[in-house]
C-alpha positions in Angstrom: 32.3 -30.4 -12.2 35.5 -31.4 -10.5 34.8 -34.9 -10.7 34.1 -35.2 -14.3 37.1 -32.8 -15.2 39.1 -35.9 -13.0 37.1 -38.2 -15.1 38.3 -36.9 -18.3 42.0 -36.6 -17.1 42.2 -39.9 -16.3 40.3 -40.7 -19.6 43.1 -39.4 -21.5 45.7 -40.7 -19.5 44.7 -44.4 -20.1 44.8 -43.4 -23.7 48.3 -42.7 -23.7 48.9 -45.7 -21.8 47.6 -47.8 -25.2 44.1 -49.3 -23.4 45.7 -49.9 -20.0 43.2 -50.3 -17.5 40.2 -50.8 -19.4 38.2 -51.9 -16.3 39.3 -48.6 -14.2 37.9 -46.2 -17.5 34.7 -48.6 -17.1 34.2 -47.4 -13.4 35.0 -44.0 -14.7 32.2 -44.0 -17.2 29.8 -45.5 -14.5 31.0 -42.4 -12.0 30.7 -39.5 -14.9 27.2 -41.2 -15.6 26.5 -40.9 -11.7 27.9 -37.8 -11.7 25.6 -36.5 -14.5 22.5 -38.0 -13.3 23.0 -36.1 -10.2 23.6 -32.5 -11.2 20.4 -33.5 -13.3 18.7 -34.3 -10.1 20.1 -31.5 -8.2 18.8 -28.7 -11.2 15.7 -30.3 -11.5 14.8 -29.6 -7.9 15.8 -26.6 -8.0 15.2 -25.2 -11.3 14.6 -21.5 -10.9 18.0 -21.0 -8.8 20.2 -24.0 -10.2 19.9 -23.0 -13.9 20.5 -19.8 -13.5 24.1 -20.5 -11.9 24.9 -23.4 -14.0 23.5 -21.7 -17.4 26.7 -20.5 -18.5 28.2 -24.0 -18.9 26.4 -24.7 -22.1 28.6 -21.9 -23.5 31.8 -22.8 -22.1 35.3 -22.8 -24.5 35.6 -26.5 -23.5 33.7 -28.6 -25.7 33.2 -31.7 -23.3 32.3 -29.5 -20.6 29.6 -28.1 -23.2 28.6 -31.8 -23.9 28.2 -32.8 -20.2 26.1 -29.6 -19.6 23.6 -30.7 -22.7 23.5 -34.3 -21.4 22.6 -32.9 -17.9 19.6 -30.5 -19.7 18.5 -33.2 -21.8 18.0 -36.1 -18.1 16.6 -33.1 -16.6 13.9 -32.3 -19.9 13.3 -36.2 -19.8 12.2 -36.2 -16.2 9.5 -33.8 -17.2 10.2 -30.8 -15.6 7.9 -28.2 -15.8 10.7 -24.9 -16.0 8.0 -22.0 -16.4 5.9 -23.8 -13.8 8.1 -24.7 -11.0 9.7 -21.4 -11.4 6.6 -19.8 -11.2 5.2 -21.3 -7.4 8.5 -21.1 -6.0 8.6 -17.4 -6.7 5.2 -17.1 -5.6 6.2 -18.7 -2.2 8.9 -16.5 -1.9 7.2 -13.5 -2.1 4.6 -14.5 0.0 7.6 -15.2 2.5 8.5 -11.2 1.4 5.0 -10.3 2.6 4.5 -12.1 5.8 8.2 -11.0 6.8 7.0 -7.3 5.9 3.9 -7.6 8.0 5.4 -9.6 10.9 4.7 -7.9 14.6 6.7 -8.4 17.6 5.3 -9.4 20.9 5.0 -5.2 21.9 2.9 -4.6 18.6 5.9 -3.3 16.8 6.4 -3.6 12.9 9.9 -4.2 12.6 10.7 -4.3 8.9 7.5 -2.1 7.9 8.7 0.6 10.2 12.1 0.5 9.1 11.0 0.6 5.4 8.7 3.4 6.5 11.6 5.7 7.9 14.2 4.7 4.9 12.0 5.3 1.7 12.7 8.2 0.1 10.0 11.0 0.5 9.5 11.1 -3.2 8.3 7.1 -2.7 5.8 7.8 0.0 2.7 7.6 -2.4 3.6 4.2 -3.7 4.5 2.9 -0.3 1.6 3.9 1.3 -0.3 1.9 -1.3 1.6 -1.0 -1.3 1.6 -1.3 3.0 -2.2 -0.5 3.0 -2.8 -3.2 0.7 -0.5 -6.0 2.3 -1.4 -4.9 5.9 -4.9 -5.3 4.8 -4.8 -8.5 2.9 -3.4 -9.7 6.3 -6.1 -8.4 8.4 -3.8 -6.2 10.8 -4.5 -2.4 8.8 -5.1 -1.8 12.2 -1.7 -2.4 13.5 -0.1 -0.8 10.7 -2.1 2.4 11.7 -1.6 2.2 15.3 2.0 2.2 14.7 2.2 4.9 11.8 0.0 7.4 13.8 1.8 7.1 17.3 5.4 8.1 15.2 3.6 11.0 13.8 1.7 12.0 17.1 4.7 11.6 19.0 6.5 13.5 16.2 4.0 16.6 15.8 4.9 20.3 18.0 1.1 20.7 18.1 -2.5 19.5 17.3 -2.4 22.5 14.3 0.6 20.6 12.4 -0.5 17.1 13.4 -1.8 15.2 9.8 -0.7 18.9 7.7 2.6 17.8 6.1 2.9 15.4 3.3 4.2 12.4 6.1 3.8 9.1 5.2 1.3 8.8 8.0 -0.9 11.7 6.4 -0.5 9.5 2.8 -1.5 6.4 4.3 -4.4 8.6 5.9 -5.4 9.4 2.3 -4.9 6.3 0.3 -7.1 4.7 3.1 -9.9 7.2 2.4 -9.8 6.8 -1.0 -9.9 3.5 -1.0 -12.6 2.9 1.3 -14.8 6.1 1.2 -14.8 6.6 -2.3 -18.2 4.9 -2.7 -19.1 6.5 0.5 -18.5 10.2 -0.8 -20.2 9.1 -4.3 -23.1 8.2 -2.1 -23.3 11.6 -0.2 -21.9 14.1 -2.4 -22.9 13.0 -5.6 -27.0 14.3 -5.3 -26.0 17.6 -3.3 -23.4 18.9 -5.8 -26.3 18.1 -8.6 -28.9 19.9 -7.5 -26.7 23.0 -6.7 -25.5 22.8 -10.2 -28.8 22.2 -12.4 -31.9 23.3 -9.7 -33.6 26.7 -11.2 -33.1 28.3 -7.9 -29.7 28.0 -7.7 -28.7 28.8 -11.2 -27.8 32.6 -11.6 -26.7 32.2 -7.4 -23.4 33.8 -6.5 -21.2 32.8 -3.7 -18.4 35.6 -4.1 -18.0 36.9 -0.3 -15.5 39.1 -0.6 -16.0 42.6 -1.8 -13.0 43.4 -3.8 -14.6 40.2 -5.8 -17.9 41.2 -6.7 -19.7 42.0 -9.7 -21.0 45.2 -9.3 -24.6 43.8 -9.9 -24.1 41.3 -6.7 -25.6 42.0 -3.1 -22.4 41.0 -0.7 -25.7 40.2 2.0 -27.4 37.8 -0.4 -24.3 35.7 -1.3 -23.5 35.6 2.0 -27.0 34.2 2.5 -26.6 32.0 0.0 -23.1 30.4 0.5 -24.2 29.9 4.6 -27.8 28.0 2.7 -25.1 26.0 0.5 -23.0 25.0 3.3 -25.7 24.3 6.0 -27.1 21.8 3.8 -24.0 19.8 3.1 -22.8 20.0 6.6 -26.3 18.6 7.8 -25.8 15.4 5.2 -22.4 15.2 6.5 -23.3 15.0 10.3 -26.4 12.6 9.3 -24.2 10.4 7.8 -22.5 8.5 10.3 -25.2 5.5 10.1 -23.5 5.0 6.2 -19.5 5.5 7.3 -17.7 2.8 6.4 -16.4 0.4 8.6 -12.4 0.6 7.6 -12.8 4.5 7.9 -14.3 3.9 11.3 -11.2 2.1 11.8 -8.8 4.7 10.7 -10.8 7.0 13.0 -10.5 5.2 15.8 -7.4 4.1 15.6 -6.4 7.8 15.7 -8.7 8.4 18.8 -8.5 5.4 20.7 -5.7 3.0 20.2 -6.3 1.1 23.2 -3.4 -1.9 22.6 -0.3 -0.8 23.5 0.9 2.6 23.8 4.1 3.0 21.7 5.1 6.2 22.6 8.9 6.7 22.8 8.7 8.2 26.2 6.4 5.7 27.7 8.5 2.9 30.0 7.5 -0.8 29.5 5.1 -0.7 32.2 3.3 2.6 30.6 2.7 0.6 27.6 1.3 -2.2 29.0 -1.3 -0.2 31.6 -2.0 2.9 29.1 -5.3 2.7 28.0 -5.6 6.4 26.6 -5.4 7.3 23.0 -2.0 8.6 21.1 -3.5 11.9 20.7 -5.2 12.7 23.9 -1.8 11.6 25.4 0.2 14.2 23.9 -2.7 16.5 23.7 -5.7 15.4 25.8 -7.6 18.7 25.3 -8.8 17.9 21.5 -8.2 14.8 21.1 -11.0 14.3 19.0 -10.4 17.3 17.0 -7.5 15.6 15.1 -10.0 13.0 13.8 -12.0 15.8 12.1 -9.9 17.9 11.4 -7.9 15.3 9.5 -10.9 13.8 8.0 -12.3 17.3 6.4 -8.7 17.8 5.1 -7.7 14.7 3.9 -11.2 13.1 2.7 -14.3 15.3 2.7 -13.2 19.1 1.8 -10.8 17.9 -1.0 -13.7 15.9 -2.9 -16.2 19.2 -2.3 -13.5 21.5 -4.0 -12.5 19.1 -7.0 -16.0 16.8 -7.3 -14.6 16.3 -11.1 -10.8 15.2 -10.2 -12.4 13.2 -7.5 -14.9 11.1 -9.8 -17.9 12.2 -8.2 -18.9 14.3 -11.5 -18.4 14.0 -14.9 -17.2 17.1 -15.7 -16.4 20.0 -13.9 -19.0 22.5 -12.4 -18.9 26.2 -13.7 -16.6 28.2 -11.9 -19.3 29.8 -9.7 -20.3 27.2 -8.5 -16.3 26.4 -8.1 -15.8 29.3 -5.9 -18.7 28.6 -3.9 -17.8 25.1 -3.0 -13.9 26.5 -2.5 -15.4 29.5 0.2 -18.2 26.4 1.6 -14.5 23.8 2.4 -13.1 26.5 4.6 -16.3 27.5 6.5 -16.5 23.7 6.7 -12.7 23.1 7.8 -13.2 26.1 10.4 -15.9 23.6 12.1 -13.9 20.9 11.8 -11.0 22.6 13.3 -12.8 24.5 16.1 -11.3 27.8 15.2 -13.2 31.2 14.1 -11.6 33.1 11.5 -9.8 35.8 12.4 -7.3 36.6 9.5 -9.1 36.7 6.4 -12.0 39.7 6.6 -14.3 38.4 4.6 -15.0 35.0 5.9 -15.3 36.7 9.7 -19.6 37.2 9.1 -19.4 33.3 9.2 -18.0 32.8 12.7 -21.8 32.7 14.3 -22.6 29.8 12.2 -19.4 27.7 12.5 -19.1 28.4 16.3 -23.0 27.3 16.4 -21.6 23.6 14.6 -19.1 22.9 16.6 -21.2 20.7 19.3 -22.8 18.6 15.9 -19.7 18.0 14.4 -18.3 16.9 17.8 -20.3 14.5 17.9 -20.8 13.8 14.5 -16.4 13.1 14.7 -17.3 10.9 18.1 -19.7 9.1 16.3 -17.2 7.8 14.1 -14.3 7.8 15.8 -15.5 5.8 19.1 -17.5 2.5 17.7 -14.8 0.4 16.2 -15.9 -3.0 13.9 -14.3 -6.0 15.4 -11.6 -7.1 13.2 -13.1 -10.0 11.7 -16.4 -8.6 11.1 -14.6 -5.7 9.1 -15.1 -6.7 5.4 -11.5 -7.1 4.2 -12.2 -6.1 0.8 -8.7 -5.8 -0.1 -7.5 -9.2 0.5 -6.6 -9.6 -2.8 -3.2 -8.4 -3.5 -2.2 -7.4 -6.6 1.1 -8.2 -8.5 1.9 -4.7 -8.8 2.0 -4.0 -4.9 4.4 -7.3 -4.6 7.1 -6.3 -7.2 7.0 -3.0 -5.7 7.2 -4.3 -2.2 10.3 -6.0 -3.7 11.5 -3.1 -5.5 11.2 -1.1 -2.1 12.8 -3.5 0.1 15.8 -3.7 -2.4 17.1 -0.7 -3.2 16.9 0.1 0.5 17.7 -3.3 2.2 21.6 -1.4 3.6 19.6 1.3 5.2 17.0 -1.0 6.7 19.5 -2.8 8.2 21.2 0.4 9.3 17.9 1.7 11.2 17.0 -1.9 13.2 20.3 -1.9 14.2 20.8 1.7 15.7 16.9 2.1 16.4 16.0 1.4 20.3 12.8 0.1 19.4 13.6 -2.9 17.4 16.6 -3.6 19.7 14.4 -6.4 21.4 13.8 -7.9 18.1 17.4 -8.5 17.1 18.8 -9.4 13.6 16.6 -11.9 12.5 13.6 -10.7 10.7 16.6 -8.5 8.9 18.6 -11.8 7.9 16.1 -13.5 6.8 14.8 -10.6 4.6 17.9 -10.4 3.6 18.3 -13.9 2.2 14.7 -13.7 0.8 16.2 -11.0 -1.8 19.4 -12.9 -2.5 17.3 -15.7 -3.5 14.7 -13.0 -5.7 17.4 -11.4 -7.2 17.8 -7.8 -8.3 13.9 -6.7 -9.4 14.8 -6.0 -12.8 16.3 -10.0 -13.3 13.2 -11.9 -12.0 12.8 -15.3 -13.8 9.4 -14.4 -14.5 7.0 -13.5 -17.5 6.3 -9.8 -16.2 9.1 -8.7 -15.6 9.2 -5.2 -17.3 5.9 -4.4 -15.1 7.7 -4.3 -12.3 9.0 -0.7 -12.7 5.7 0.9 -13.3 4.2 2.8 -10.7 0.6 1.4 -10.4 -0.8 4.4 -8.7 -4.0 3.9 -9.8 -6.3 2.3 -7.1 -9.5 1.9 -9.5 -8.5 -2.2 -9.8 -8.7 -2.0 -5.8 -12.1 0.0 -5.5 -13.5 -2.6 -8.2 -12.6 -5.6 -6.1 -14.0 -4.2 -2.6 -17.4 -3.2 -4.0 -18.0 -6.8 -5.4 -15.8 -8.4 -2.7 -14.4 -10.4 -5.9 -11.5 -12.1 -3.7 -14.5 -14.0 -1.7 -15.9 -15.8 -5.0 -14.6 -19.6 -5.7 -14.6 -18.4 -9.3 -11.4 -15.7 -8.7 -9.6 -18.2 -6.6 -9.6 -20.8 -9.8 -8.8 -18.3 -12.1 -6.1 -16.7 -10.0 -4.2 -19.9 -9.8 -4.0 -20.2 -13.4 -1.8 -17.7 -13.5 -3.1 -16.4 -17.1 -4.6 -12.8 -16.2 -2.3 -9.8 -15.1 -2.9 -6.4 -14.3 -0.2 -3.4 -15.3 -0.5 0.6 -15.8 -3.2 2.7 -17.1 -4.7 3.4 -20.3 -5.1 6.7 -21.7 -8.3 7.7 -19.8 -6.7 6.6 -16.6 -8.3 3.1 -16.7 -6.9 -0.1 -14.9 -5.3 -2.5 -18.3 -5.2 -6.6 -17.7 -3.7 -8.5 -19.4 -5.1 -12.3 -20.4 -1.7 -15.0 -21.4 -3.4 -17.1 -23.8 -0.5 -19.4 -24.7 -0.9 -20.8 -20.9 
């Protein structure tokens, strides 16, 4: 711009001089042309960024600088530039730059940015960001890592195995969207037929589960529901325990991870040398006595109990069962959870006739928990079904990362951890977002998506059963760019939306 503002003054200098120097304002018109070629050629490789700083010429007060900005549009529209395109795949690239920096690992295992994000996020964010790290950490193929390093912070975090996976932590949401995710066809499989035949078999339909006497119809025998909730909750806990042949391979995973562990140990207090000899699991480290009770005690809370109380909410019936039925399944969670937990009851009054029976599990479930918790899949023999990654969990990744990019620089720099790593991964996250721009200003067609929470993980499910991302066909049409998927429709269904004009 500076030369052909020198170009005009010169222009309209030799003017005033009458035509002096005619074959000086014939260099000068060979420069400006130069000059204007070359801003073309410099906007038309870099279209999405260029334009949007040099826009605001084609509305300048001065005319002539309004003139050289149109010539310099009009070289760059006859070189064939392809705006929407081009824009397109360089954004594309740099967000999957923005994923790869998210799910980067340092040589100790550590998840520098992911971890940082993890601890800076507000708690009323946890939900979404447990979706959108779950997804990307799978579509990478290290879930595993990400686990590893979100359970040994909560482990290391916890004052006892009774609080450990209780709160609403990130961990404990990461715990849940995982079994969602993956067991949902799992629980369908198991729970599905059991809940059925309690709810429309002749001999269960006038049963009553109500155990405790200042609850009972005065035409109800306390003995026989007693009988009958124990009958109820035998038979699901036998399915459960039978099972483990039919657990799915990411939950194994998740199980394990929790048990096991056996990279590197990233407890605080460990030194370097701990780390690299420790072959124990996080939780038998902090508490080797029941070590495997935090796998089933988390797994009843987070996964299995909360699907028996709410089969409906949960998608496993269409409609809800009658509330006797309700109360039984409510009264069947705890007896189950007891189990699970390896306690008796001792506060509640009523539910003390059932300690003979969960005491008499506890050796089944045991094993059931070590069944599942101590034969981890291989990491590329694990199906990673979520490998596609949808644009949903990208422009929240990039929401995320901006609104809390002064804070995650904060937390690598004062953190011990990340010490080792330095500023880099930071810096060049950093620049990655100066180049995206605020999330609400992306040069793209979806823009006003990218403020929608997409909690619904239906699209997900869908892909993993038919392990869509595999098939030659979704990898031609994803590169189209034509199809999109955004919110929920009124009964809670995934909506895509097809661009025809492309």
């Amino acid at each position: 711009m500076n030369l052909l503002n020198d170009c005009s003054e010169v222009e309209e200098d030799g003017a005033a001089a009458g035509g002096r120097k005619r074959g000086m304002s014939r260099r000068l018109a060979s420069l400006r042309h130069c000059t204007v070629l070359a801003m073309s050629n410099l906007l038309n490789a870099n279209v999405d960024s260029g334009l949007m700083h040099s826009i605001g010429l084609g509305y300048h007060k001065d005319l002539q600088t309004r003139a050289t900005f149109m010539e310099v549009l009009t070289k760059i529209l006859q070189q064939g530039t392809e705006f929407d395109t081009l824009a397109e795949t360089v954004l594309a690239d740099r967000f999957e730059r923005l994923v790869e920096l998210v799910t980067m690992m340092g040589d100790q295992g550590e998840l520098p940015i992911a971890m940082a994000l993890a601890n800076v996020v507000p708690c009323s964010q946890w939900d979404e960001l447990a979706r959108v790290l779950v997804t990307l950490f799978d579509s990478r193929h290290l879930l595993y890592q990400l686990l590893w390093n979100m359970f040994s912070k909560e482990v290391e975090l916890a004052d006892s195995m009774q609080t450990l996976f209780r709160g609403n932590s990130l961990a404990s949401k990461i715990m849940t969207f995982c079994f969602k995710v993956y067991g949902a066809t799992y629980l369908q499989k198991l729970l599905e037929p059991l809940l059925r035949t309690v709810i429309t078999s002749p001999e269960w339909q006038h049963v009553s589960f109500e155990v405790d006497p200042t609850r009972l119809e005065p035409t109800e025998s306390l003995e026989e529901n007693q009988r009958s909730l124990l009958q109820m909750t035998d038979k699901f806990f036998q399915a459960i325990i039978n099972s483990s042949s039919e657990f799915p391979p990411q939950l194994r995973s998740v199980c394990h991870c929790l048990y096991q562990a056996t990279c590197h140990s990233l407890l605080n207090k460990a030194t370097v040398k701990e780390k690299k000899e420790n072959k124990k699991s996080v939780v038998s480290q902090r508490f080797p006595q029941n070590s495997i009770g935090a796998v089933g005690s988390a797994m009843f809370l987070r996964f299995i109990n909360p699907a028996i109380v709410s089969p409906y909410e949960a998608g496993i019936l269409d409609k809800k069962p009658p509330p006797r039925i309700e109360r039984g399944l409510k009264l069947m969670s705890k007896i189950l959870q007891s189990i699970a937990n390896h306690v008796l009851f001792t506060k509640e009054e009523h539910m003390r006739p059932f300690n003979d029976f969960v005491k008499s599990n506890f050796d089944a479930a045991r094993r059931f928990f070590l069944d599942i918790a101590s034969d981890c899949p291989a990491s590329d023999t694990v199906n990673h079904s979520l490998s596609f990654i949808s644009d949903g969990n990208v422009l929240a990744l990039h929401r995320l990362l901006w609104n809390n990019q002064e804070k995650i620089g904060q937390y690598l720099s004062s953190n011990r951890d990340h010490k080792a790593v330095g500023r880099r991964p930071f810096d060049k996250m950093a620049t990655l977002l100066a180049y995206l721009g605020p999330p609400e200003h992306k040069p793209v067609a979806d823009t006003h998506w990218s403020s929608l929470n997409l909690t619904s993980s239906k699209f997900e499910e869908f892909m993993t059963r038919h392990q869509v991302h595999e098939k030659e066909e979704f990898k031609a049409l994803k590169t189209l760019n034509i199809f999109y998927q955004a919110g929920t429709s009124k009964v809670g269904n995934p909506v895509f939306y097809y661009i025809a004009r492309r």
